[in-house]
N, C-alpha and C positions, 0 to 999 in steps of 0.2 A: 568257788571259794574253798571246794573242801580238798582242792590239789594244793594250794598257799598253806591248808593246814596240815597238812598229811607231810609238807617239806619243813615245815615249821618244825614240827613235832620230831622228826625222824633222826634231825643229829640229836636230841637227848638221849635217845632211845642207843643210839651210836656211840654216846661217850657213857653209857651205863654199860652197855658189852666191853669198851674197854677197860674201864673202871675195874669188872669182872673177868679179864684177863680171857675174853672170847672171841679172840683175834680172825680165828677163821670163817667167824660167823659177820664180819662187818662187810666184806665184799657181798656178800648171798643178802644181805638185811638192806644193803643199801641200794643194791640193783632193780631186787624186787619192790620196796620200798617207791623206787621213781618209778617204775611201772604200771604200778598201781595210780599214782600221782597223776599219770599220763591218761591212761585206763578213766578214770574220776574228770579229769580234765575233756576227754573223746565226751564221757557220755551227756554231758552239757552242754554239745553243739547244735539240736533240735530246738532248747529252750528257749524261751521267750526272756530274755537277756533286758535287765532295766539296773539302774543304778542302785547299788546298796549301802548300807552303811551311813547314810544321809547321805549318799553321792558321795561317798570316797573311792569305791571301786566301780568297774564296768566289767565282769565275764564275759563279753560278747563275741564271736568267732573270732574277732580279730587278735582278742585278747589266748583264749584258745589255741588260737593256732600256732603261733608263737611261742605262747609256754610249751604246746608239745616240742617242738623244732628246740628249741630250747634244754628239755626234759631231753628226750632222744638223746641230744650230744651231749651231753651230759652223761649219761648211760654210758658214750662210747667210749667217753676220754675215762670214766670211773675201770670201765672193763682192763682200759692198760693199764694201769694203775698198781694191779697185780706185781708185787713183789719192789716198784718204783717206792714208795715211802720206805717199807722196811730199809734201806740204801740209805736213808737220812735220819729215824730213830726207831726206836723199838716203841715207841708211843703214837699207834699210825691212827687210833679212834677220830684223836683230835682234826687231821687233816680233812680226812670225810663230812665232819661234821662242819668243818670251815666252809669247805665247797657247797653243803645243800644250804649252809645259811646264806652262800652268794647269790644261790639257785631262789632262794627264796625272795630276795629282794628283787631280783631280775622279775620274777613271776610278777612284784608289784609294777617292778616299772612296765610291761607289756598289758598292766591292766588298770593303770587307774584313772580316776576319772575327778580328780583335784589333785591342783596340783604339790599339795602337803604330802601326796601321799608320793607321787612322780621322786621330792626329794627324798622322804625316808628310802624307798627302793634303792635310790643311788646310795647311799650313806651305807644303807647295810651292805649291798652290795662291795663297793668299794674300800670299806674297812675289812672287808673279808678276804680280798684282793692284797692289801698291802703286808697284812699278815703268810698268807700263800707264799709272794713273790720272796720274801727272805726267812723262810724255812731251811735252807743250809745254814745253818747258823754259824758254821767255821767257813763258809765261801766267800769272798770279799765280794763279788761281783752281784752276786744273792742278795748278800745284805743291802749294796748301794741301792741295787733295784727298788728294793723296797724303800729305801730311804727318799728315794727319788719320785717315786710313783706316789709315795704319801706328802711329801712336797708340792710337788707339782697339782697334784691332786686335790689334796686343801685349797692350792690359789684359782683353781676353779672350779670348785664348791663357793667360793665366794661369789665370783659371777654369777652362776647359774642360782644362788640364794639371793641376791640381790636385782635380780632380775625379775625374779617370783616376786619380790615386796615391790618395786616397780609396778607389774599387771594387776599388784592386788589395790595399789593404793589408786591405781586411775580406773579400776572396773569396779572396786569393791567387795571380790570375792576371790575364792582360789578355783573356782567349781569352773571346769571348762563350759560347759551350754553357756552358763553365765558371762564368761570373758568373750564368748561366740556372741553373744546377742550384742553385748555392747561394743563389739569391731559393726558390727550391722545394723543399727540404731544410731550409729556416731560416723558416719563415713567420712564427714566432712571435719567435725569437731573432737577428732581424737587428740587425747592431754600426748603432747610431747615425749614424755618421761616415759608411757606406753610404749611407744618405739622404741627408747632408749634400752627398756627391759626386755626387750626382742631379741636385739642385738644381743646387750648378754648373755640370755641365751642362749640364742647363737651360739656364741661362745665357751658356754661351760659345757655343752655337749657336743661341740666340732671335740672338745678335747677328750671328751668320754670315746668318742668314735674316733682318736686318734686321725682327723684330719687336718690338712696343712692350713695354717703355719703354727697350727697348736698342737706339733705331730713330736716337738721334742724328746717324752718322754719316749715314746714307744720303741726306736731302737736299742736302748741303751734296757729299759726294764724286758721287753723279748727277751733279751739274749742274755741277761743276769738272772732272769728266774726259772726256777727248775722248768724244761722240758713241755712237762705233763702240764704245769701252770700256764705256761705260755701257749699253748694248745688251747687251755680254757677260755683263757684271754681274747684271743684269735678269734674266736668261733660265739663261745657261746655269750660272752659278751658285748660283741659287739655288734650280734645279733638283737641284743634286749636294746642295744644301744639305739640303734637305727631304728626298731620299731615304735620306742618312746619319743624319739623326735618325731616319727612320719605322723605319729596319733596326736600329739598336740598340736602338728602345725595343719593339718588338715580338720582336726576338730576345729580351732579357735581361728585359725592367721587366714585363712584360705582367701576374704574377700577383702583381706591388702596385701595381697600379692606382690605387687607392685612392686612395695616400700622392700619387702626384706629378700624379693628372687634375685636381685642381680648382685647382691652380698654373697649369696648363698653359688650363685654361677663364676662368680672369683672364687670364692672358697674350694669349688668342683674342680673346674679347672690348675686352679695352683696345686692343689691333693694330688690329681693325676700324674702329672708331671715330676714334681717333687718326689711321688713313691716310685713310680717306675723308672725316672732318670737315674737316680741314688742307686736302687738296686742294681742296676749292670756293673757298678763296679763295686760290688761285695766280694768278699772270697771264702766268708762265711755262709752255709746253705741257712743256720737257725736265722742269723742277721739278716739275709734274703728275704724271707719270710716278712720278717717285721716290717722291712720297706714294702714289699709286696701287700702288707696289709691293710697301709696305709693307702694306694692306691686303689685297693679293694672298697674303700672305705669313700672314694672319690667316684666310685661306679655306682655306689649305694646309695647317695646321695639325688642322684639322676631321678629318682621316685617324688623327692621332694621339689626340686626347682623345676619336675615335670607333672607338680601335684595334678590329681585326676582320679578317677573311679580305678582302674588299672594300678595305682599305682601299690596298694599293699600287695596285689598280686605278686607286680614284679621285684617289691624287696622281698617277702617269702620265697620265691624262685632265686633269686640271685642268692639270699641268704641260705640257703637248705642248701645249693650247689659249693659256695661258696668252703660249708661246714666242715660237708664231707671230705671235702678233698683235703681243707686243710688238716682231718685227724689224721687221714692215710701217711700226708705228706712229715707228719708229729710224731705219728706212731712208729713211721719207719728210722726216721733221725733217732728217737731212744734206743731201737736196738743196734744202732751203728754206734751212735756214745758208746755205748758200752761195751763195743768190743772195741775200737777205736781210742776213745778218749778225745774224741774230734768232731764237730760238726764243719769242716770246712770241707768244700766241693771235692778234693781229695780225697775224703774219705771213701767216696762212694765209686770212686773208679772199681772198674770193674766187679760191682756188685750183678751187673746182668751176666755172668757167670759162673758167681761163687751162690747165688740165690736167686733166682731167675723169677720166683714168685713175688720180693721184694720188690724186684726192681720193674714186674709190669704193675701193680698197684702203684707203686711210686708216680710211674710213666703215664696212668691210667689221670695221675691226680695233676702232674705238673701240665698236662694239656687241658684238664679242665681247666684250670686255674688261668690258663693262658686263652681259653675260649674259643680252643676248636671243634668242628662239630661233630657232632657224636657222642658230646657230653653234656653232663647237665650242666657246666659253666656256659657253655655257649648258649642255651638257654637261655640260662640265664643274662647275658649282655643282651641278649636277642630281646627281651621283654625290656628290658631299660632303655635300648637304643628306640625301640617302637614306641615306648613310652615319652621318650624326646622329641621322636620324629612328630607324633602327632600333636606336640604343642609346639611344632616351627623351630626347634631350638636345633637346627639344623648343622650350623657350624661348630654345637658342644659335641653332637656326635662325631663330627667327623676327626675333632681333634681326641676323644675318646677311642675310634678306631686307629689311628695313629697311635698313642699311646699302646693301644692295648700289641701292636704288631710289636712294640718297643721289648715289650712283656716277655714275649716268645724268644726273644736272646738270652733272657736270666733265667727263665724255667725250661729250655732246652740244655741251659750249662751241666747240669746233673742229670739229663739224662745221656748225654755224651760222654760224661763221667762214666757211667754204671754199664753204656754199652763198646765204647771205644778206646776205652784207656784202661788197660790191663795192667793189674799188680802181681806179681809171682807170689807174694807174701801172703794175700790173703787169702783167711780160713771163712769156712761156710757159714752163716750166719744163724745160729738159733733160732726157730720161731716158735715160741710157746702158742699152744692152742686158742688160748683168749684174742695175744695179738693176730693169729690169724683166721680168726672169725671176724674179727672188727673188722680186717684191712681187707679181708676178701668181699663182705656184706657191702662196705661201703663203696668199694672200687665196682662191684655189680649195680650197686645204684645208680651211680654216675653214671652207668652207659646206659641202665635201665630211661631215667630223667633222659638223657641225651637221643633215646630214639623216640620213646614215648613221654612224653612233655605231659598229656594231658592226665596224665595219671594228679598230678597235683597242681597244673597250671592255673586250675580254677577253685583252688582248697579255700580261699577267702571267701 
């Protein structure tokens, strides 16, 4: 609890240094700041973990681990960041203090334990989001984002709120043990309308997790909001994403399976497809991404339709692999924008000779991402495809491995770009020290995960 307040408290403390015109001191206050957060968050992992608050929250490892993973990218996407606001106003407090209040509701969502508290998480979270995403405020494409994401966004807040009044009016409570006991107690005589709230569900977080066919907003808001946003987006929320569906449907749904896994194996399957067919024919690398996410988002899912002991393991593994890469693959697209003016695959032609450092971090990331071995992406597919395999679901992985080979043509395109297609025009690419801490730390990890696995494979 006292990491939710330490993030809590930390953008006030952010918009008082701006207020005070202490600009250089908001990077150092807000890094150290999550640190600490993270630090408070570690030393809670021995404890003897029980519901607080009358059962509104659970700290429990699962909750923990998560916020770090969480907390961590956060830190990394905060480190680029350096000199990225100034570029949009000279009032950068307010941005930071946007992001830890996102930070802050995601901490709820990966830890509570009713589900009153599951919606505020998302609500703060996501009015924090829609704000972020159209901060160019002269960009037309900024702004639609945001117009869009809070559109969209609102029509499933209403599912996912309606779905909650659903479980509460056929269980009687919001408190997950409570909606657990009564799925176990009622096997036979479950109210109708309880399913019907499932689905909703379903529904209002397939769209939080940007899965198909409730995937509409995500390439359109990617690629309209700044960069560094969409980097957040990617990673750290749909990390919180996935581990607030995996905890409610393993706490409460687990023993009617039945009813809601083979919704959930259309939804997987359609994800898959949908993100990695789309993205071959991008010719944007930021738009790539955003299909690319959404498939990611279709692998991630594989924990829940292959629910089991194993399975927070393998969304922690796939999500941490997944993180990294995509800041590397974020962080190096902002410093092509900006000498460029361009995220299209073009841009990055012949970057493995104008910056030969960018372009193996890059290279380092798009083969994670693509799930070869040696990296913590492959890993990571490696723990979800075992996780499938040992509950029979045999023919999701293999159209999963199909899919994922589909992968390796749109994240090989940039690196064919950076190694084979030479520009006479381009100049050498800048790399400020911050970006190349993040891009180096992170690109070392991924091989780190990728040879030794067990360093976190068992962190739940």
């Amino acid at each position: 609890m006292n990491t939710l307040i330490l993030i809590s408290v930390l953008p006030i403390v952010l918009l008082y240094l701006g207020l005070y015109k202490a600009k250089n001191a908001l990077l150092p206050v807000t890094v150290i700041g999550l640190l600490v957060a993270a630090g408070l968050a570690v030393a809670q992992w021995n404890s003897n973990a029980q519901p607080i608050y009358h059962d509104m929250m659970l700290f429990d490892r699962y909750a923990i681990a998560f916020s770090v993973i969480t907390i961590v990218s956060t830190i990394l996407i905060v480190l680029l960041s350096k000199g990225f606001f100034e570029r949009i106003s000279e009032h950068v407090a307010e941005y930071y203090a946007i992001m830890l209040f996102a930070l802050a509701g995601i901490v709820v969502m990966v830890s509570y334990y009713n589900l009153v508290m599951l919606f505020i998480g998302i609500e703060i979270m996501s009015v924090s989001l829609y704000i972020l995403a159209g901060i160019r405020k002269r960009d037309v494409a900024s702004n639609e984002a945001s117009l869009k994401y809070f559109l969209m966004g609102a029509f499933s807040t209403g599912f996912l709120l309606f779905g909650i009044a659903l479980l509460y009016g056929a269980s009687g409570s919001f408190n997950l043990a409570v909606i657990r006991d009564y799925t176990l107690t009622h096997p036979r005589n479950i109210d109708p309308l309880f399913y019907v709230g499932i689905l909703m569900i379903i529904v209002g977080l397939c769209f939080k997790l940007g899965a198909a066919p409730f995937h509409f907003w995500t390439p359109d808001v990617y690629e309209g909001s700044p960069s560094l946003i969409t980097a957040f987006m990617s990673t750290v929320v749909k990390t919180a994403g996935i581990a607030a569906f995996l905890r409610l449907f393993s706490a409460c749904f687990a023993s009617i399976a039945d009813f809601w896994m083979p919704v959930l194996l259309v939804i997987t399957v359609v994800t898959l497809f949908i993100g990695n067919i789309t993205a071959l024919y991008q010719h944007s690398f930021k738009r790539m991404l955003a299909y690319s996410s959404i498939s990611h988002a279709g692998y991630l899912l594989f924990a829940i339709v292959a629910l089991g002991t194993a399975s927070a393991n393998s969304v922690f593994m796939y999500a941490t692999a997944y993180s990294i890469a995509s800041i590397i693959a974020f962080g190096v697209l902002i410093l092509v924008q900006q000498q460029s003016g361009s995220d299209d695959f073009d841009s990055f032609n012949g970057l493995g000779k104008s910056n030969p450092f960018l372009a193996f971090v890059l290279t380092i990331a798009m083969l994670s991402l693509a799930g070869i071995p040696l990296t913590a992406g492959f890993i990571g597919k490696f723990f979800m495809f075992s996780g499938a395999i040992s509950r029979y679901h045999i023919w999701l992985v293999v159209i999963a491995v199909i899919n994922a080979i589909i992968s390796i043509y749109y994240y090989f395109k940039v690196i064919i770009a950076m190694y084979f297609r030479n520009t006479a025009e381009r100049v050498a690419l800048a790399v400020p020290g911050y970006f190349g801490f993040v891009l180096g730390l992170s690109a070392f990890v991924t091989i780190l995960i990728g040879i030794y696995p067990g360093i976190i494979s068992n962190f739940i």
